[in-house]
C-alpha positions, 0 to 999 in steps of 0.5 A: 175247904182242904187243901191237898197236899200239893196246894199245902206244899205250893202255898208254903213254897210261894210264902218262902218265896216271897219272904226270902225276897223280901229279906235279900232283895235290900242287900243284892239292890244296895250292896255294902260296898256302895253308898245308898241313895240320898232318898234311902237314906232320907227313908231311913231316917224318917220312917221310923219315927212315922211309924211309931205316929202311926202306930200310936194313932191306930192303937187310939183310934178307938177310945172315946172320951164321951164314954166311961172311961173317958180313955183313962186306962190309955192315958195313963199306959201311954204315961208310963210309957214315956215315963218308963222310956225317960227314966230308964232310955229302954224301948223293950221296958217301957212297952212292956210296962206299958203294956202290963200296965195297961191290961192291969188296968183294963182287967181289974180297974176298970171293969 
């Protein structure tokens, strides 16, 4: 199906749209010079260690241990992951790390 260039330019514009909304409507609903809700803050706090559990248990939703390799090549990234964040206290290293790692692994290990 294509798009005339009027429905390019409605879609494009109703993106726009909803993006800068969502990137201002924070700041015009909890302005700086006033204190945010105990419930946002409460949000602040606890989101984004719930995210990161969540993220992990997506990314692991789909390793079996029955079959070969029995999640070797996860375990050992999400190793280094916690290894490379004790060690050097940087989230960007050790998600690369782990991530390198974990592709090394996946393409010349265990293939």
């Amino acid at each position: 199906m294509t798009l005339s260039p009027l429905q390019t330019l409605a879609i494009i514009a109703c993106i726009v749209l909803g993006t800068m909304t969502t990137r201002f409507l924070p700041f015009l609903l909890f302005p700086e010079s006033k204190k945010p809700p105990r419930f946002i803050l409460y949000l602040g706090d606890v989101l984004p260690c719930a995210v990161i559990g969540f993220l992990v248990v997506y990314c692991l939703k789909g390793v079996s241990v029955i079959a070969a390799p029995h999640g070797a090549p996860e375990a050992l990234a999400l190793l280094a992951i916690a290894f490379l964040y004790r060690w050097k206290r940087n989230s960007l290293l050790s998600i690369a790390g782990g991530t390198v790692l974990y592709m090394l692994l996946v393409q010349l290990v265990f293939i």
